[in-house]
N, C-alpha and C positions, 0 to 999 in steps of 0.2 A: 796686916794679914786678914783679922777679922774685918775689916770693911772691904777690901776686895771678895773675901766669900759671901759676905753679905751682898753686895752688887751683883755679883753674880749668881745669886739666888733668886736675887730682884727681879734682872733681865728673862732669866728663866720662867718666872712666873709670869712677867708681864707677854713671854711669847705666848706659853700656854691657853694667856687670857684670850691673845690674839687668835690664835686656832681657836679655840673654844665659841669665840664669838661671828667668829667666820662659819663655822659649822651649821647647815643649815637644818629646820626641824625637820624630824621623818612627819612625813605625810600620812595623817589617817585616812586609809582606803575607806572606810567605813562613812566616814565625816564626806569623801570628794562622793559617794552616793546618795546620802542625806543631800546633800547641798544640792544636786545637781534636779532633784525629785521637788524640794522644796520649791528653790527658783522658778521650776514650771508649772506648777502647782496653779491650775486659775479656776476661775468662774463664768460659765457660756451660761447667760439667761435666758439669750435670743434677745435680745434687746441691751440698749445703755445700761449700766450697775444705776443708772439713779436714774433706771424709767421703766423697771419690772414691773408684768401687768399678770403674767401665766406660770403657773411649777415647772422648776427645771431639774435635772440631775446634776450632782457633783460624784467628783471621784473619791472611793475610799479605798483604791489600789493604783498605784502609784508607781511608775517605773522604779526598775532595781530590785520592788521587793520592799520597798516602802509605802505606809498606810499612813492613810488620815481618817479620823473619827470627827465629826462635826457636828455642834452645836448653836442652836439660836438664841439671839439675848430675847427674842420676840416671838415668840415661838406660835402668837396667836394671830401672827401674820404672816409668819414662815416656822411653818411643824417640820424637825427634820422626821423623815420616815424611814424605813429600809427598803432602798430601791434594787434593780436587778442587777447582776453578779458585778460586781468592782465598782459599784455606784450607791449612793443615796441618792433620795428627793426629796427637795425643797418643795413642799408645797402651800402654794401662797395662795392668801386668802387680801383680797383687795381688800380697803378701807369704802366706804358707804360714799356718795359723791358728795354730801355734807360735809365730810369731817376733812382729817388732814391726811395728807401723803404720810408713810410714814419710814423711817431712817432704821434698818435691821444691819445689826451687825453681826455676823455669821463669822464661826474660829472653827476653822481646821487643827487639829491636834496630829502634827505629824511627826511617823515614830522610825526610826530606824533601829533595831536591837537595841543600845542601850542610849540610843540618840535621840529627845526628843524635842521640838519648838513648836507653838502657836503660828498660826496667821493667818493672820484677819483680813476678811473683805465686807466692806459696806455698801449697802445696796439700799435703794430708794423703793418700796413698793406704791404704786400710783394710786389715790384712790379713783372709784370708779367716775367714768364720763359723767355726764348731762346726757341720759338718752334720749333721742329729739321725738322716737316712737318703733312699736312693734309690728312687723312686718314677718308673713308668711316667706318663703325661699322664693314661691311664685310669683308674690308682688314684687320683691328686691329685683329678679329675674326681666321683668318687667319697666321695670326703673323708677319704681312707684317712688322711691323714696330719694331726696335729693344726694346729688354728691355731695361725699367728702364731710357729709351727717352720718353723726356717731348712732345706732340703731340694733335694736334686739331682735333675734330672731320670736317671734311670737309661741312658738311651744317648742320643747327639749326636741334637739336634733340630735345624731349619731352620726358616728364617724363612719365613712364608709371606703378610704381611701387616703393613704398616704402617700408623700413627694419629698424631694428632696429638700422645695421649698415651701410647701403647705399640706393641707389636708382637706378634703372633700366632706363635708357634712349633707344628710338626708334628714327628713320630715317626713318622708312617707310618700310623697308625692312630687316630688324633685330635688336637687340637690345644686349646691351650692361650692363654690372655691375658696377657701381661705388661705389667704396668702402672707407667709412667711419667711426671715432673710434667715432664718438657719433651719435646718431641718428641728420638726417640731416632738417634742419629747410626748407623743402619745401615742394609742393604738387601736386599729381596727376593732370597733364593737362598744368605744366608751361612747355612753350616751349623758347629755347633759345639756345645761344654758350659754346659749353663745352669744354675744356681741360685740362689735367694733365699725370700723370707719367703713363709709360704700363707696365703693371706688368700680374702674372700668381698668383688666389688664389688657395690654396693648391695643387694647381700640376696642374692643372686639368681645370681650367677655367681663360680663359683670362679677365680682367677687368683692370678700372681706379685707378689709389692711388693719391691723392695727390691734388684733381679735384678741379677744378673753375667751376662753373656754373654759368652763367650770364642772368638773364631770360631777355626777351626780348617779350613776349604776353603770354597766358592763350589761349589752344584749347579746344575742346570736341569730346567726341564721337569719341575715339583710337581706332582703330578696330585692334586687334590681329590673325596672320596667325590660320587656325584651324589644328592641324595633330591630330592623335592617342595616346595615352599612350604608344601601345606597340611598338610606335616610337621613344618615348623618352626614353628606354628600353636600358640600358647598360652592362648588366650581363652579354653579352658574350667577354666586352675586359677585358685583362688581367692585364694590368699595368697602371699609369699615361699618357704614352706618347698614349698610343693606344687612350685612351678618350679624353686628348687633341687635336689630328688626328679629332677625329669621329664628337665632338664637335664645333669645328674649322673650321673644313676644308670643302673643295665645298660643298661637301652631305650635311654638318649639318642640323641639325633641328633647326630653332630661336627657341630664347630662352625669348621669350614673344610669348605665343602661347593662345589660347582657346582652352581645352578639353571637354570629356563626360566620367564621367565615374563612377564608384560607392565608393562611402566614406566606410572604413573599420577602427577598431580598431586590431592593429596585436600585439600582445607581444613578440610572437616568430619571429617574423621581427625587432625587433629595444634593441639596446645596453640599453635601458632606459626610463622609462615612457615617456619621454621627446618626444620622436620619434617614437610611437607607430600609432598616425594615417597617411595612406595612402589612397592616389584615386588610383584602380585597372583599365588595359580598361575594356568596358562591355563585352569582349567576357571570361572574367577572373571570376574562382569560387573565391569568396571573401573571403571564410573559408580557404580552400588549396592552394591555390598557391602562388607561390615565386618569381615569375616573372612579369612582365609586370606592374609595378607602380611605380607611383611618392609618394614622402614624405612629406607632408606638413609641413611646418617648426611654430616650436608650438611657437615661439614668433609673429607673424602677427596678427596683430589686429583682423582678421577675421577665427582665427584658435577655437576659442570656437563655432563660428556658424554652422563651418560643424563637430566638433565634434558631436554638439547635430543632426546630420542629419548621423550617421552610419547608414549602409544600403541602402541607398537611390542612387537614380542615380542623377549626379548634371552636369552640365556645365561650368566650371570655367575660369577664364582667370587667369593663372599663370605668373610670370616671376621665372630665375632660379636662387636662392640664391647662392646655392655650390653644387658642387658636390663629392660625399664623398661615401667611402665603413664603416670605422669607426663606424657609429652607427647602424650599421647590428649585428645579434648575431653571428652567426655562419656559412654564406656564406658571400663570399669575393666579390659580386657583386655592383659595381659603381650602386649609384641612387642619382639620380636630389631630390634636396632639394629644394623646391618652395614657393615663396611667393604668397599672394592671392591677386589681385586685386580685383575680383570679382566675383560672383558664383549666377545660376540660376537652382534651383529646379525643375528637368523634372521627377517628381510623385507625384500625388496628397496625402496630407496629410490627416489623418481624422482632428477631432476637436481636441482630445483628444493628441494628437501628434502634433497640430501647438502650444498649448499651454506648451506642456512639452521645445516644444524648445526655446520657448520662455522666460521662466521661468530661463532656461538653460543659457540661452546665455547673458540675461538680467546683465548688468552694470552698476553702477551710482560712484559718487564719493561719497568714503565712509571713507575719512582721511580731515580730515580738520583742520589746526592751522590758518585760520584767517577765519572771517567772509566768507559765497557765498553760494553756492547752489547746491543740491542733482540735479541736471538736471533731474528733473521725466520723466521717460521714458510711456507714457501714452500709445502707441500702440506698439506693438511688432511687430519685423519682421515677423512672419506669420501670423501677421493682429489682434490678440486676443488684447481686452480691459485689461490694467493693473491698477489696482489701489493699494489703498499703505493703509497701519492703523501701528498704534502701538501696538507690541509683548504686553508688559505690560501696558495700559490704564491708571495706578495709578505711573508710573514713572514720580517725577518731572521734570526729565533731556526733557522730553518730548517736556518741554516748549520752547527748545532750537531748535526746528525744528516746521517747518509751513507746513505740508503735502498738503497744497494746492498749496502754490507757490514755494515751494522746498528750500526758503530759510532757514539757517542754522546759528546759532549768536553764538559764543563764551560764555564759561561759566565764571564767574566771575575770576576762578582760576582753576587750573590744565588742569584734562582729564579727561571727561567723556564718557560713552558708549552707545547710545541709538539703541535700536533693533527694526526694521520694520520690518512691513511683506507686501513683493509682492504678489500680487493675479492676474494671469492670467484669464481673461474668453473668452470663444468665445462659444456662444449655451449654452448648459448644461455644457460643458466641463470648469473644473478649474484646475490651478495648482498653488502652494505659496510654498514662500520660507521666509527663515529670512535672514534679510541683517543687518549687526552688522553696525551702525558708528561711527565713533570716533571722537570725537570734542574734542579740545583744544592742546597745544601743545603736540609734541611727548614726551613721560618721559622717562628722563637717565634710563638705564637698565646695569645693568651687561651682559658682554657676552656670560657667560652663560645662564642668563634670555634671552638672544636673541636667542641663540640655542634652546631652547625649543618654540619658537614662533612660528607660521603654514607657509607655504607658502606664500607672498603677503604679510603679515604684514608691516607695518611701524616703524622700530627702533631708537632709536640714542643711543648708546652706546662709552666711550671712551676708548681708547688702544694705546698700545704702539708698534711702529712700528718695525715687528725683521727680516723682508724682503720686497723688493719691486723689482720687475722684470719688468721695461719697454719696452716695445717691439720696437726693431727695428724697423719691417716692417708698427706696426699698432699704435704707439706710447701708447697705453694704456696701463695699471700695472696689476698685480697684488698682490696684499696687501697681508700680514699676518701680522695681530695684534694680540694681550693679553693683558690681567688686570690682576687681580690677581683671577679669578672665572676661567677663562679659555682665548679659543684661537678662532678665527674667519677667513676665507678669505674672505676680497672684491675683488669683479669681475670685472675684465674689468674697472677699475677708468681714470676716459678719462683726460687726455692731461694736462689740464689746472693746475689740483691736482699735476701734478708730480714733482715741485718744493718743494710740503710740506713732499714726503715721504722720510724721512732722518732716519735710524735706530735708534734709542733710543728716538726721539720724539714722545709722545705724541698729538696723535688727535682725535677729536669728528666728530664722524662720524653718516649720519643720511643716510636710504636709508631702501630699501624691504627686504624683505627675500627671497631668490630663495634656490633651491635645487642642485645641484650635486652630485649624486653616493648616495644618502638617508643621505648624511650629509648638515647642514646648512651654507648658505653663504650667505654675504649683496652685493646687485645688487642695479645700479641706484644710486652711491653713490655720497654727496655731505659732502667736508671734511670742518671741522673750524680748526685750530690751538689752542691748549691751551696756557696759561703761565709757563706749567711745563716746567725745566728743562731739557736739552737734558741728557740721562742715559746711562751708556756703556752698551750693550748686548753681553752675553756670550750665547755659546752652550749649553744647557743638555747635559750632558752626559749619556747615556742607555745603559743599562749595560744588562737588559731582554730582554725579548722577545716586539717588540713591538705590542702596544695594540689600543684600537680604541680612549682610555685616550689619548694615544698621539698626535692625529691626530694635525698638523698644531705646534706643538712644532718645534723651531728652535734645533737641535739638535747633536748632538755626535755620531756616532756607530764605534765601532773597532769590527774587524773579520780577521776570512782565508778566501780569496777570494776563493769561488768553482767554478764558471762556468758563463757563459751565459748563460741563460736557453732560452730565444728566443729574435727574432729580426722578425720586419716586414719590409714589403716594404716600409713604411713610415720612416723607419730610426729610428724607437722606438727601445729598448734594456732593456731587462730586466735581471738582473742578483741577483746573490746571496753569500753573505758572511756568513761564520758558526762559532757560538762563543762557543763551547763546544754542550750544546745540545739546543743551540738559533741558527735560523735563520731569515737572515735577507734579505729583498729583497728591493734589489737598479733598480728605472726604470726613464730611460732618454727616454722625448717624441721625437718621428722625427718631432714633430711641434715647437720645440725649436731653429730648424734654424729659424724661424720666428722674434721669441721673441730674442734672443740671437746673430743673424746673421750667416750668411754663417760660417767664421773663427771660430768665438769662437766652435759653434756649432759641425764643422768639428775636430778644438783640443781636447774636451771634449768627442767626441766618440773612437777617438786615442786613448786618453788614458787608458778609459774602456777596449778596445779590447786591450789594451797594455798587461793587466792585467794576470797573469797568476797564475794557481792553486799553491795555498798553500802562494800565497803572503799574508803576513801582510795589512789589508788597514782601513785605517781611512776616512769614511766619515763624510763630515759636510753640512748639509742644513735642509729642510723642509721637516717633515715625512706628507707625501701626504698621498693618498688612494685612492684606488681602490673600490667603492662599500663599502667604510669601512674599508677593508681589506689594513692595512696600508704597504707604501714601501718609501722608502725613495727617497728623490730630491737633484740631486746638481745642481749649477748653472756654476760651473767656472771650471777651472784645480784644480785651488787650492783647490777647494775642497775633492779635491780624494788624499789622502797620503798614499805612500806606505811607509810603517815603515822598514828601516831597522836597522840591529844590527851591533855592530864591536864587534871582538873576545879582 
């Protein structure tokens, strides 16, 4: 009897052990925040971790509501400082061109309530060039100095202009482009010693690649040369070199100026919404003509405020971004692409019209995955009162925003949406809008859910990597990913990513939505790594016609080579293969010596032109597009095979 109850005391334990051990652990909510804040946790230097040359910012607020505190083991070649709201700065001090590069290891100390762990990132600081000599803005301007020589600006310049991808520096007597692959962490008025590599962008304008800047005080009050618009008017040269001449040389015009002149929306002026507004001079009919303007370049923080001012006459202080015939429709005339420092309204407004632009122009931040604040914007640039209510007054999510003091709190879980409404007033005159926000973190989407998202959105979508094309001249990528819903480009993925883009891996990618040609692409992108598996990528092969389904597929086409159908001055080529009654159109950009380099560049048009009617030809790459209208991309030689047979 006692070993039957014994056994049966047995059995019972050994069940319990079995649930017991089946039972899975509760999940610390606390821990899946930490982790999630950690994992993304990076470092943008603008450049490779092991080829920093300029101070960068790092984050000390951190989705969730989680912080990092940062320290250097080096601190006399990276001082951390206290940088602006949710940021530090690293600021580095290069090593002497004598000595050696040197190895800083930088520790984030990140904290969740009672959760805390290190992590560390090592980064290379460069030391300084061999500068080959000191040159004024005017002689660089001029082409005094060779390409692709490393070169000091000869006395402390100021910043007079910022870009998305560089910054405009002055001397006093003309100014200069410096050119950078991520937007650059300084500001209007720092004045200091700059130097880097001389280079020519797009043919056309001489600038810096490669730049140090080392500030050295804070001025005010930069007063810009004043000329005409119909001075800065390039429509009558013909080629690159004629504008490089004109731009360049003794005559030129600076290229940080102050204008007058009238804000226009043009369609039939510009290859794309994107570059539809222009300032005409005022002696110019704003409807008709085709001449005499500059193009405001629609990424500049200050490109939504003189949109909402078409018609008007304004005063601006520009610097020159690029110069470009390309987003023109149908005349081949060079115009200046400008950034905006600044701009003053010379016609009075009524009421009714300072509040439209106001309304218009009106910004707040409207994505948030950690706790902070709608920054209310309570007066508007044309002076009118803003106030703010909630769309739906019976939305609980409401709760999650304090319309008085702008602060903003996370919701317990997910993502939620809450809808305001801006109310402009000034007199009788109103104007409202609804401003969506999004609170909590971004949520995984399919890439096709991403393609149908509007402009500006915020996504995080994952894909699998089936090309990446680094650029030579500018170091940044361009991406094409896929899931299994569909196919995506990221734009411009800066420097730092370009170690994770390996073909068949898997990455989660979080970033905006932008537009090019009416199809969707993620901009602003910031990549994780998964644990998936790295996977072999094959070609499609397309055997129809292709369709706008295809867009951004890595893929297959065989044909009869027919022809070249056109070539520009830019060194673009467009051609076509015919596969019974499918054609197919292959186009290689003249911007790909950029991306690709001189050589390769120069081998890959060889070859095209090698090409002759009735050859067999297998391409392999990325079916691009035009507008939608799909054509196909190769990157290499190897891409282009000409098939032949033996008898």
């Amino acid at each position: 009897m006692k070993k039957k109850i014994l056994s049966i005391f047995m059995l019972l334990t050994f069940a319990l052990m079995i649930v017991a051990c089946d039972k899975k652990p509760i999940e610390n909510p606390d821990q899946k925040v930490f982790d999630q804040a950690y994992q993304a946790l990076t470092i943008v230097p603008g450049s490779d971790l092991d080829k920093v040359t300029n101070s960068f910012d790092v984050s000390t607020t951190l989705r969730g509501g989680v912080t990092a505190k940062w320290t250097s083991d080096k601190p006399a070649t990276a001082a951390i400082q206290e940088g602006t709201e949710g940021t530090a700065r690293v600021v580095v001090t290069r090593p002497e061109s004598d000595q050696a590069d040197v190895t800083v290891k930088l520790t984030a100390k990140v904290t969740y309530k009672e959760i805390t762990k290190d992590k560390e990132f090592t980064i290379v600081v460069l030391k300084k060039p061999v500068i080959t000599g000191g040159y004024t803005i005017a002689q660089l301007r001029s082409g005094a100095a060779e390409l692709d020589s490393v070169v000091t600006i000869s006395s402390e310049v100021t910043i007079v202009g910022l870009a998305y991808n560089g910054y405009t520096v002055f001397d006093g007597t003309t100014a200069l482009f410096v050119f950078t692959s991520t937007a650059p962490s300084l500001k209007v008025g720092d004045k200091g010693v700059l130097y880097g590599t001389f280079a020519v962008g797009f043919d056309t304008n001489y600038q810096l690649t490669n730049a140090t800047f080392e500030k050295t005080e804070e001025v005010e009050n930069i007063t810009a040369p004043e000329v005409a618009i119909k001075d800065l008017w390039l429509g009558a040269l013909e080629n690159d070199a004629a504008v490089l001449e004109r731009h360049s040389g003794e005559n030129s015009v600076p290229n940080f100026v102050t204008v007058e002149g009238k804000v226009a929306l043009r369609k039939d002026l510009a290859s794309s919404g994107n570059y539809q507004l222009v300032v005409f001079d005022t002696a110019e009919d704003t409807a008709t003509s085709t001449k005499n303007f500059v193009r405001l370049y629609y990424r500049d923080p200050l490109f939504s405020e003189l949109y909402a001012l078409q018609g008007k006459e304004v005063k601006l202080t520009l610097t020159v971004n690029s110069i470009r015939r390309d987003r023109n429709t149908s005349s081949q005339d060079y115009v200046y692409e400008m950034n905006i420092t600044s701009y003053q309204l010379l016609e009075e407004l009524t009421d009714q019209e300072k509040v439209n632009v106001d309304i218009e122009v009106l910004e707040l931040n409207t994505t948030f995955i950690k706790n902070g604040n709608l920054n209310l914007v309570t007066k508007g640039v044309q002076g009118s009162t803003i106030g703010y209510t909630f769309k739906d007054a019976s939305d609980v999510n409401n709760a999650l925003i304090n319309l008085e003091t702008g602060e903003v709190v996370l919701p317990t879980e997910g993502q939620v949406k809450v809808v305001i409404v801006a109310t402009a007033k000034m007199n009788d005159a109103t104007k409202s809008k609804d401003i969506t926000i999004t609170i909590g973190e971004v949520p995984l989407v399919t890439i096709a859910e991403a393609n149908a998202k509007d402009k500006g959105e915020t996504v995080r979508v994952k894909g699998v990597v089936l090309k990446a094309i680094t650029s030579v001249q500018y170091g940044n990528s361009s991406v094409y990913i896929q899931d299994e819903t569909g196919r995506t480009m990221l734009y411009r993925v800066a420097k730092d990513h370009t170690s994770k883009l390996i073909v068949g891996r898997e990455i989660e990618v979080e970033g905006s939505i932008g537009v090019f040609g009416y199809v969707n692409q993620i901009e602003n992108v910031k990549i994780t790594l998964t644990d998936t598996p790295i996977i072999s990528i094959e070609p499609t092969q397309i055997d129809n016609e292709l369709t706008e389904q295809d867009i951004y597929k890595f893929a297959e086409i065989s044909g009869t080579f027919e022809a070249i159908t056109k070539e520009d001055d830019k060194g673009s080529i467009t051609y076509t293969l015919v596969k019974g009654e499918v054609k197919y159109t292959g186009y290689f950009a003249g911007s790909m010596k950029n991306d690709l380099g001189e050589e390769v560049y120069n081998a890959i048009v060889s070859k095209i032109k090698s090409l002759q009617a009735g050859d067999e030809v297998t391409l392999v790459g990325i079916v691009g597009h035009y507008n939608k209208t799909p054509q196909m991309l190769v990157f290499s030689t190897e891409d282009i095979k000409i098939n032949t047979t033996t008898e």
